[in-house]
C-alpha positions in Angstrom: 0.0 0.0 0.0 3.2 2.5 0.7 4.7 1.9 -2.6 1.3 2.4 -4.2 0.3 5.6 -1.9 3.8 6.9 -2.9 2.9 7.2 -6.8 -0.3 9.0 -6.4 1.9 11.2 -3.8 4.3 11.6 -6.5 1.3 12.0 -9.1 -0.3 14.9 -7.3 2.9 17.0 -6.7 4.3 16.8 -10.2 0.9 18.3 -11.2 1.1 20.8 -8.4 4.4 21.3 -9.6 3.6 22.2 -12.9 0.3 24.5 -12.2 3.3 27.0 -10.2 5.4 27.0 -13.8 5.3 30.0 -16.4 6.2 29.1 -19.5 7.8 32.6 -20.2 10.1 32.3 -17.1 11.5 29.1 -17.5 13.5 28.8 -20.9 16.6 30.0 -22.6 19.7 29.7 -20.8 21.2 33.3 -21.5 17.7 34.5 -19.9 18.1 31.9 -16.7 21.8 32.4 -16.5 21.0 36.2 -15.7 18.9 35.6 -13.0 15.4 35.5 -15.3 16.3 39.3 -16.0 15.1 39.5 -19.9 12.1 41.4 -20.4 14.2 44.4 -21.0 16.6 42.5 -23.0 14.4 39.9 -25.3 16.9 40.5 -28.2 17.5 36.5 -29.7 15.4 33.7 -30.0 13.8 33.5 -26.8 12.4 37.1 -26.9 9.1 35.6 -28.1 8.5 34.1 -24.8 10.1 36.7 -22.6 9.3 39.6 -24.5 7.3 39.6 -28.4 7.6 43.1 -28.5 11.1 43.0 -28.7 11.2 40.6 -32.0 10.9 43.6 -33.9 14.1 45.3 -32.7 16.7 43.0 -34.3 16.9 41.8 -37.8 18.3 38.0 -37.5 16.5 35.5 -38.6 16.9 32.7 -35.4 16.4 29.2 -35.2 16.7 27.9 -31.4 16.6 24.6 -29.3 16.9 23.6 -26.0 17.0 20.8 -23.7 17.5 20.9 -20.0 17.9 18.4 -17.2 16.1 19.9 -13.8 17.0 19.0 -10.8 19.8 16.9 -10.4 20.2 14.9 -7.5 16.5 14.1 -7.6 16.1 10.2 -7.8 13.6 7.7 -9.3 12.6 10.2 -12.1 14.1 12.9 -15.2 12.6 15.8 -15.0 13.6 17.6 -18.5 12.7 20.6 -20.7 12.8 20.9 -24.6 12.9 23.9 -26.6 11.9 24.9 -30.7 11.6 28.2 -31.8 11.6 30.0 -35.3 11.5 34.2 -35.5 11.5 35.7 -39.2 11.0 38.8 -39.9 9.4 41.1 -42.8 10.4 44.8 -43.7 6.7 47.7 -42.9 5.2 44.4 -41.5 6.3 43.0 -38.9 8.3 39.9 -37.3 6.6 36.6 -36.2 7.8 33.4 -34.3 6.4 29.5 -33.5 7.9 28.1 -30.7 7.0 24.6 -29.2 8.0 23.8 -25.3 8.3 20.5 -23.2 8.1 20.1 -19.7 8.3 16.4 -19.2 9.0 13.8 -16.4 8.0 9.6 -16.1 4.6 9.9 -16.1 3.5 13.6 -16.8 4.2 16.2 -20.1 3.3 19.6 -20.6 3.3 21.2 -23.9 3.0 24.7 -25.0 3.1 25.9 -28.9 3.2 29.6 -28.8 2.7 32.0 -31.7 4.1 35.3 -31.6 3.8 38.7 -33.6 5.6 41.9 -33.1 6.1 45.0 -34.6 7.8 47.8 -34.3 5.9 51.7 -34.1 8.6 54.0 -35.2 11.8 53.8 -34.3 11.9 53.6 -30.8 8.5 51.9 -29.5 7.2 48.3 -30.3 4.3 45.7 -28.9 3.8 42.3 -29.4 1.5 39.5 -28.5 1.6 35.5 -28.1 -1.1 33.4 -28.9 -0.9 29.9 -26.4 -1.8 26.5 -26.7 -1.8 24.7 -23.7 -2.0 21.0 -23.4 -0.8 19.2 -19.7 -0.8 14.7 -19.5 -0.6 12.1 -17.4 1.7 9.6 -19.1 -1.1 6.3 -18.8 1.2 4.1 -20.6 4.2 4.4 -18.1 2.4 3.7 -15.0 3.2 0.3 -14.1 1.4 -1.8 -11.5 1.7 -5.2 -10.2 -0.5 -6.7 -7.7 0.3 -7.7 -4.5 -1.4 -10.0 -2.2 -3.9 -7.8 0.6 -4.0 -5.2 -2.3 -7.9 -6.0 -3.1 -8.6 -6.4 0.7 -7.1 -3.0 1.6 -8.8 -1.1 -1.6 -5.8 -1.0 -3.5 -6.1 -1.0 -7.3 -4.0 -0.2 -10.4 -3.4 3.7 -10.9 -4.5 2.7 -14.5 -7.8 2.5 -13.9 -8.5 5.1 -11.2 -12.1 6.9 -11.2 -10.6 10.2 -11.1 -8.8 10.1 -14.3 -12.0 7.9 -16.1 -14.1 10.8 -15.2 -11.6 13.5 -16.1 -9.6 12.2 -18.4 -5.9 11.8 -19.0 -5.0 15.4 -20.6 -6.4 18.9 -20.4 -6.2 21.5 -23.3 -6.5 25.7 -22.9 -6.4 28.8 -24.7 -4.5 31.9 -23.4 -2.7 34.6 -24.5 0.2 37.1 -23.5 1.1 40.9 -24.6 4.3 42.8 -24.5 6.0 46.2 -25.2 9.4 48.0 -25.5 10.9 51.4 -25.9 14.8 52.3 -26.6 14.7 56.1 -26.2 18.4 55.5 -26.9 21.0 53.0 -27.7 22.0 52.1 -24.4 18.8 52.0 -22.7 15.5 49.7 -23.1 12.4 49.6 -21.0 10.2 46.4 -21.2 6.8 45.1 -19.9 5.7 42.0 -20.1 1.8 40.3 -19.3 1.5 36.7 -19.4 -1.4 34.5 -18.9 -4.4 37.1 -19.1 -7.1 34.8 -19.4 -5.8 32.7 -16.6 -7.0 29.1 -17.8 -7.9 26.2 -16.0 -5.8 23.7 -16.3 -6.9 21.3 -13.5 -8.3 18.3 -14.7 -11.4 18.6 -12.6 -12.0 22.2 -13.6 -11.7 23.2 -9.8 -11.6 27.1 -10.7 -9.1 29.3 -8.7 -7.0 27.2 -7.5 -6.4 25.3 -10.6 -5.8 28.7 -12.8 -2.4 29.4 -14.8 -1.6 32.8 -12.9 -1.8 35.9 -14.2 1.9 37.1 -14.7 3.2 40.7 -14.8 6.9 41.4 -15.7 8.6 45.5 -16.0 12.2 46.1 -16.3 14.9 47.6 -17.5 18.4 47.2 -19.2 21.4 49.4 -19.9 24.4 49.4 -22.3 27.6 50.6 -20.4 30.6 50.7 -23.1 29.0 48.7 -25.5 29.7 45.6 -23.8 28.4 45.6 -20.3 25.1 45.0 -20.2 23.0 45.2 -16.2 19.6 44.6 -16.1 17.0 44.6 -13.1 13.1 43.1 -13.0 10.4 43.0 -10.8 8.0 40.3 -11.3 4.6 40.2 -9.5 2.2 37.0 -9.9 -1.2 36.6 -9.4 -0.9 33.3 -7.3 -1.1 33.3 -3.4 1.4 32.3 -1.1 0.4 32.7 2.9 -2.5 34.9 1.8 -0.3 37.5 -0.3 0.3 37.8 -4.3 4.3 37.0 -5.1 6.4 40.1 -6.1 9.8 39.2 -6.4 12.8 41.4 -7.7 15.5 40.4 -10.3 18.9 41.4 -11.1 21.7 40.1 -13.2 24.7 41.3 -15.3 25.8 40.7 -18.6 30.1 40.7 -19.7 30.8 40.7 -23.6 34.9 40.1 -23.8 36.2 42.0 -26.7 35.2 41.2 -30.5 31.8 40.0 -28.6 32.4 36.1 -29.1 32.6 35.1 -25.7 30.5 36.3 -22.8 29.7 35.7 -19.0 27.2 36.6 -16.8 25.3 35.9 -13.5 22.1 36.8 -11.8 19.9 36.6 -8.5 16.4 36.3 -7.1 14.8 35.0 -3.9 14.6 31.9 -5.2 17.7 31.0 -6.8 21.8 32.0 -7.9 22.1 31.6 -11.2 25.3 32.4 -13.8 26.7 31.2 -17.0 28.4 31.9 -20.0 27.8 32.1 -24.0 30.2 31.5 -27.6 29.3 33.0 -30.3 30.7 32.4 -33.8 29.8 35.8 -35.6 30.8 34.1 -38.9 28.8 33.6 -42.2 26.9 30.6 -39.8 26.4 32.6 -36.8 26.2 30.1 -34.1 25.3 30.9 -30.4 25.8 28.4 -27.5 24.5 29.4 -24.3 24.8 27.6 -20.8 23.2 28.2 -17.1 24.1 27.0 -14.2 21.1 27.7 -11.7 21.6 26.9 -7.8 18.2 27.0 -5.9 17.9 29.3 -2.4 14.6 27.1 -1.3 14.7 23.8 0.4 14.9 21.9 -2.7 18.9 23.1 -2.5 18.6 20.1 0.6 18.6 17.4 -1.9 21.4 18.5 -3.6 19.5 19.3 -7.0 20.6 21.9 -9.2 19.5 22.2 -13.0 21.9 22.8 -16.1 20.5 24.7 -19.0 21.7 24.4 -22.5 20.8 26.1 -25.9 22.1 27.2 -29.1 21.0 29.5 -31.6 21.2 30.0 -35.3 20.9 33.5 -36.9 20.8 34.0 -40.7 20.7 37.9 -41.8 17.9 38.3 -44.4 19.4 38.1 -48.2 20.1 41.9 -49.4 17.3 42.9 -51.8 17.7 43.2 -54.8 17.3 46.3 -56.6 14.4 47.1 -59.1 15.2 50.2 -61.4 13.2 51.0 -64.7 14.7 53.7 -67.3 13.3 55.4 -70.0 15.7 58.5 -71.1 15.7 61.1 -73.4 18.2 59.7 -75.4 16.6 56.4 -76.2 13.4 58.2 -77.8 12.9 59.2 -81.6 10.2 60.8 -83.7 9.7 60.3 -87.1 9.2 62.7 -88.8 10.9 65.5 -87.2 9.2 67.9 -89.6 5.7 67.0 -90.3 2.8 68.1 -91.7 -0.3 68.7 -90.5 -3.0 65.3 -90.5 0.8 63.4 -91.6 1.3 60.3 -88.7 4.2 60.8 -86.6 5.7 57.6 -85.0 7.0 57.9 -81.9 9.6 55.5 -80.3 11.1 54.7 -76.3 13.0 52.5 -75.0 12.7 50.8 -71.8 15.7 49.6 -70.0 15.9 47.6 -66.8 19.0 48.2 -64.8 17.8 46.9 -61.9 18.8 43.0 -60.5 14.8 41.9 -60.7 12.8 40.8 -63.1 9.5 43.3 -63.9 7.1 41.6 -64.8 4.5 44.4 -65.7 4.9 48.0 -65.9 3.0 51.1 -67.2 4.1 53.3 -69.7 2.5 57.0 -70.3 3.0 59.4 -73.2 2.3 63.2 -72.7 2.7 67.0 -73.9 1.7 70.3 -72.6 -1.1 71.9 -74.4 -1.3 75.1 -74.6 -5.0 75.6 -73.7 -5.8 72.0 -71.9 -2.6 71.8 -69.9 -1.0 68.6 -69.5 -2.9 66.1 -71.7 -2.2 62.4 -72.7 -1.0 61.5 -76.6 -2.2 58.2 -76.3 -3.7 55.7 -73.4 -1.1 54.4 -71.2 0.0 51.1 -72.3 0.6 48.7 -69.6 2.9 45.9 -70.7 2.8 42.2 -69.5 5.4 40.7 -70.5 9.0 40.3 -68.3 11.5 42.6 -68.8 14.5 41.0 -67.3 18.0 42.8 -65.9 20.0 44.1 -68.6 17.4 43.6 -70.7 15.6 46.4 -73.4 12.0 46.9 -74.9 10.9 48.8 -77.5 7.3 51.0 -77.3 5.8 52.9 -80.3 3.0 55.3 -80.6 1.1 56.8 -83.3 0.5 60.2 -83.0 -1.4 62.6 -85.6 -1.2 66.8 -85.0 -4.2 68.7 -85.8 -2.7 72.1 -85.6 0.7 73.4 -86.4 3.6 74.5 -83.9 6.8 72.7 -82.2 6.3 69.7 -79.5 8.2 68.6 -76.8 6.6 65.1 -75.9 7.6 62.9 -73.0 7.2 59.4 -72.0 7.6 58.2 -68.9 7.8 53.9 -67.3 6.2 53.0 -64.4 4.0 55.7 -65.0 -0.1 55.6 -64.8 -0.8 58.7 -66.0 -3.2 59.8 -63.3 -0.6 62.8 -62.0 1.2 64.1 -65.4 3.8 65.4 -65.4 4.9 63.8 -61.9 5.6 60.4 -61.7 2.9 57.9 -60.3 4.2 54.3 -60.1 3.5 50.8 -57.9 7.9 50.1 -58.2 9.6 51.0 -55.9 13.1 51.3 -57.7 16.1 52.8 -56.7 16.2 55.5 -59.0 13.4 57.2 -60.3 15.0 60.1 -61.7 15.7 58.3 -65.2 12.3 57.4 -65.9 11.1 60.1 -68.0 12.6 60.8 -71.4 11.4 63.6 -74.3 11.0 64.0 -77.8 10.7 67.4 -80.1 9.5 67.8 -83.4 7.5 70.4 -85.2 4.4 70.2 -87.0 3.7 72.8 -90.0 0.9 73.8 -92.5 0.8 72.9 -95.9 3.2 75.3 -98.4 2.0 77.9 -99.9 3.0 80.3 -102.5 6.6 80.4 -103.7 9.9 80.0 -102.4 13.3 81.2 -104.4 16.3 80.2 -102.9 19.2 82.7 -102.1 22.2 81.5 -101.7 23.6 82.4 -98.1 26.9 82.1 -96.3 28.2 81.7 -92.8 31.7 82.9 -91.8 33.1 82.3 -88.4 35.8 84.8 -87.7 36.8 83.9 -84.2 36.3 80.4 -81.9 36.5 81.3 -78.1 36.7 78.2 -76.3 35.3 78.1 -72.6 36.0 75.1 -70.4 34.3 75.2 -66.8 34.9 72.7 -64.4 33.0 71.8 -61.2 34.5 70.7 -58.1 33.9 67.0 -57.3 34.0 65.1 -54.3 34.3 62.1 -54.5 32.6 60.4 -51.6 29.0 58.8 -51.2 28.0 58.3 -48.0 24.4 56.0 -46.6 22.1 55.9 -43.6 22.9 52.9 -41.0 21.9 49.9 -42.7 20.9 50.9 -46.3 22.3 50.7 -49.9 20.3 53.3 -51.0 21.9 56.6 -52.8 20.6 59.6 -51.3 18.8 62.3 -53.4 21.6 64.8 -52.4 24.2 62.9 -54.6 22.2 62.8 -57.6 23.4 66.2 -59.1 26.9 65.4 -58.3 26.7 61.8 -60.2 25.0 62.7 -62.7 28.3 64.9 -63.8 30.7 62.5 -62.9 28.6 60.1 -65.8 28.7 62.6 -68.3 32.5 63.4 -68.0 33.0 60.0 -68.8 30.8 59.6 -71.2 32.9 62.6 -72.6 36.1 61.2 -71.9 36.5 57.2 -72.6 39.7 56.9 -71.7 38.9 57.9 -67.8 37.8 55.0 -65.6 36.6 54.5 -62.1 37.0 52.6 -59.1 34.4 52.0 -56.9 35.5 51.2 -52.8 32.3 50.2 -50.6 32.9 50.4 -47.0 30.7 50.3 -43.7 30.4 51.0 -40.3 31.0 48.5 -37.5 29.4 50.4 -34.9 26.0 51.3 -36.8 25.5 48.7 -39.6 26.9 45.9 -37.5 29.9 44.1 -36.6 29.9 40.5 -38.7 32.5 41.3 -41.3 31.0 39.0 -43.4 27.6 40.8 -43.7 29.1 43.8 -43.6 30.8 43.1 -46.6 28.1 42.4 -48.3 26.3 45.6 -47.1 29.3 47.3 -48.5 29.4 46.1 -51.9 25.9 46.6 -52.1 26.4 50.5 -51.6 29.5 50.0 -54.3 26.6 48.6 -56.8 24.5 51.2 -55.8 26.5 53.9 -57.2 27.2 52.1 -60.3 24.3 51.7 -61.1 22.8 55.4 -60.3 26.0 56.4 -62.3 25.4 54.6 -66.2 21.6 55.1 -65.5 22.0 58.0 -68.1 24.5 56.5 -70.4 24.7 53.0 -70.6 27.8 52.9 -72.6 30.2 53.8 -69.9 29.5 50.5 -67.8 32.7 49.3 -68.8 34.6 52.4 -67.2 33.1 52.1 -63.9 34.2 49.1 -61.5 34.0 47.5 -58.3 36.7 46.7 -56.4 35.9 43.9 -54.0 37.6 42.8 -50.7 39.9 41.1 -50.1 41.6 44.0 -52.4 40.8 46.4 -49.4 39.6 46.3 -45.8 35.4 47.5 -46.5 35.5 47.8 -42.3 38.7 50.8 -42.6 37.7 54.2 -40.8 38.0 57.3 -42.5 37.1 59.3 -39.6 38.1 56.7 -36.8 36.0 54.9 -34.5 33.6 56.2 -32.9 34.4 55.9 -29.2 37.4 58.2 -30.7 34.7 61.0 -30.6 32.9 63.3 -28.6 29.3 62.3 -27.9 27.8 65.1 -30.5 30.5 64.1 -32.9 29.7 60.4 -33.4 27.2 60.6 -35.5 28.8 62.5 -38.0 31.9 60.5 -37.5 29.7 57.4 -37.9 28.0 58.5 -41.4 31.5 59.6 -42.6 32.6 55.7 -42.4 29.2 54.5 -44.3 30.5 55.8 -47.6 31.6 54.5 -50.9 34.8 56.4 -52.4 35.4 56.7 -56.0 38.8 56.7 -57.4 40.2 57.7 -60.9 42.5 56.6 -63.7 43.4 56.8 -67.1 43.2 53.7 -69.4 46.5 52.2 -70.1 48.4 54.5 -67.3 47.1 52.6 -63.7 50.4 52.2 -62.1 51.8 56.0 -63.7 52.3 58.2 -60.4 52.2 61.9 -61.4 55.3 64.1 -60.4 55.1 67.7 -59.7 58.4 69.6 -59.8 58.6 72.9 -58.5 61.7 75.3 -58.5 63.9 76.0 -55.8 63.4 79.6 -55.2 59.1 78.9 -55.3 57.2 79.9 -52.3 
């Protein structure tokens, strides 16, 4: 009868045990090993438990798993956890996770799969929500029971077929859900709140209300950058379940230690109810692997039995792929109009070409045809034509209008891609494209009356008595710089560009090379994306500088690393700074820098002499 009374004893505890758990507090070993200080941190793969909101605030892909032995030194069972979770993310909308947890033991599991959105408002501010399914069993098939002689007499039977469970059942399912927020006023500090459990379901398998109740549990902290690589934290966690009459509010506080390049850190934390530290490896390499581990000590009287619980997880992170870039031209020198000199009621065909100089295929696009009329205003020649048919990189397409002039005088007609016509003559397009300056091109001709009367030729001359030549030449700099993070070319170096491409398409023999570099401290330290990032700016400008004459491509190149270090300051770091400096030091190292030769003279070095007696 003991050994039997011990299993139910054991039964009932385990499910006692688990009713106290929150799913949100209990995985990740980073989170643990910092003494379950995280709301205000919730930057990796276990921020959609700890924290959705925060999902939002980095831009890594993660893939992470856990397992966990609890308790060690407890006998006659293996108490473990397991751990899935995936987080993607998509640019205006959002980021989303799926995780799947384990709580399991001999003879009792406890799942939960969670889905999580957050989403970023602004720069600074972000919320997120979980969505929970809960599903708690007792294990039937591993309780084991073999009778014993007096068992019948003193009302002992097997566990197997107990009344309880045949009224109740052997697993209970619930719905709940969980809501989070963050705000980074800066980029040392973050402020987090955290709700979990606001339905409070019952998960007892009798439905015995209160008591039964996942509790309600409400997480607010704080975190704080020192130096870039020491990171406290401090939590207060209040839960809606009763001990000695009173609801549980219990403070957190632990302390974060990044050693220098940021692959190997240490940390440690503390609560009422436990000492807890470890450490973590990261890779920061092209597979950017993170192995975390948590060492957790309990302060209650389970630390009599000698149990403590190791925690172990790893995390993948895979930067997004850099977009590729769509960009549609139509330009002035592409377009033809035949015949230049027409005559009233006489056709004129009108020709463009389309270009795409993006990296994407466009697989429809609108193309509009207007002129200025001199009563009506801006009218359109011809409906826009919208053409399905896929216009790959590199690739050209002809369009053709038929145009007939009812009154004399000279036009200027334009036509303009990605265009619906609705705002003429602004642009109004559905692509976003990284240049949209180079999508309108024009055409002039002139439109006359019939002859009449006579004509009699007179024979005229022209004689040029004197050529005075003029050359004007305006100053270049020749450095692009970005905002942290993007590959876009700003508006403000479009002038500049634009005669930097037609001196070369005046002077073949000049070429260019193009050096992409970035900033550690604002577009991220892995070198490897960073590189990327960099060569991306690089194509960038190449591509806003042929947009107007495709026939220099060949004098403009990319220089890729390992030719140069795309990470080299050209204004130093930026702890090298004063705090208002930094940013402008910061955007000075974003940049791409453009550097000239002449075909056929690369490795000539100019030579200046001056005479002896010159100031």
């Amino acid at each position: 009868m003991y050994k039997y009374s011990v299993i139910l004893i054991s039964l009932l505890s385990m499910v006692l045990f688990v009713w106290a758990l929150n799913v949100e507090d209990e995985y990740g070993a980073r989170a643990l090993g910092m003494g379950r200080t995280f709301v205000a941190v919730a930057d990796d793969g276990y921020s959609a438990l700890w924290n959705p909101a925060g999902m939002d605030f980095f831009k890594e892909r993660t893939l992470t798993a856990m397992f966990s032995r609890l308790y060690w030194g407890v006998d006659n069972d293996a108490i473990g956890q397991g751990f899935l979770s995936y987080i993607h993310h998509w640019d205006g909308i959002g980021s989303a996770g799926i995780t799947v947890t384990q709580l399991f033991s001999n003879i009792w599991w406890e799942t939960r799969a969670v889905f999580s959105y957050g989403k970023r408002i602004g720069g600074k501010f972000s919320v997120g929500m979980n969505m929970k399914l809960l599903r708690n069993e007792v294990v039937k098939s591993n309780i084991t029971y073999t009778e014993q002689p007096g068992d019948i007499e003193h009302g002992i039977s097997n566990p197997a077929e107990d009344p309880f469970f045949a009224a109740n059942g052997w697993s209970k399912i619930g719905f709940t859900g969980d809501v989070g927020a963050m705000y980074k006023p800066n980029r040392k500090l973050t402020i987090g709140l955290m709700a979990a459990n606001l339905t409070q379901p019952d998960m007892s398998f009798a439905g015995i209300g209160a008591e039964g109740k996942e509790p309600l549990s409400i997480r607010v902290g704080a975190s704080y950058w020192i130096k870039d690589n020491i990171l406290p934290a401090f939590d207060i966690r209040y839960l809606n379940d009763e001990v000695n009459g009173k609801n549980i509010i219990r403070p957190n506080i632990g302390v974060e230690y990044w050693f220098a390049g940021k692959n190997i850190a240490v940390r440690s934390g503390f609560n009422p109810e436990e000492y807890a530290f470890g450490f973590t490896y990261r890779s920061r390499k092209s597979l950017d692997l993170q192995v975390d581990y948590a060492f957790i000590y309990p302060l209650s009287d389970v630390r009599q039995t000698g149990a403590t619980s190791h925690k172990l997880s790893a995390t993948l992170r895979f930067l997004p792929p850099p977009k590729p870039l769509f960009d549609l031209a139509l330009r002035t020198t592409n377009m033809s109009a035949y015949p230049q000199n027409a005559i009233i009621g006489e056709p004129i065909n009108i020709k463009a070409v389309v270009e795409n100089l993006g990296e994407r295929d466009v697989d429809e696009y609108k193309v509009s045809l207007y002129y200025e009329d001199p009563e009506q205003g801006w009218v359109l020649a011809a409906p826009v034509k919208t053409v399905k048919e896929k216009l790959e990189p590199g690739a050209k397409k002809e369009i053709e209008w038929s145009w007939t002039a009812g009154q004399k005088g000279h036009y200027q007609f334009f036509a303009a891609v990605d265009d619906d016509g609705i705002a003429i003559p602004n642009l109004h397009g559905s692509i976003s494209e990284i240049d949209e300056d180079n999508n309108k091109g024009f055409v002039e001709f002139t439109v006359f009356p019939l002859p009449e009367g006579t004509v009699s030729p007179v024979e005229n001359s022209l004689e040029i008595s004197q050529v005075t030549l003029i050359r004007e030449e305006e100053p270049i700099v020749p450095v692009i710089f970005f905002d942290p993070m993007e590959h876009r070319v700003d508006d403000r170096f479009q002038h500049m560009l634009s005669v930097i491409s037609e001196r070369l398409r005046k002077n073949p023999d000049i070429h260019i090379n193009l050096y992409g570099y970035y900033n550690p401290e604002s577009d991220g330290d892995i070198y490897e994306f960073g590189e990327k990032l960099a060569l991306n700016r690089a194509k960038a400008v190449r591509s806003v500088l042929f947009h107007r004459f495709p026939d220099i491509r060949d004098q403009i190149h990319i220089v890729a690393p390992p030719a140069y270090d795309p990470a080299h300051y050209r204004s130093g770091k930026s702890e090298d700074h004063l705090p208002e400096d930094r940013a402008r030091a910061e955007a000075e190292n974003r940049r791409v820098e453009m550097r000239t030769y002449v075909e056929g003279f690369q490795d000539w070095e100019p030579t200046v002499f001056f005479n002896k007696n010159s100031a």
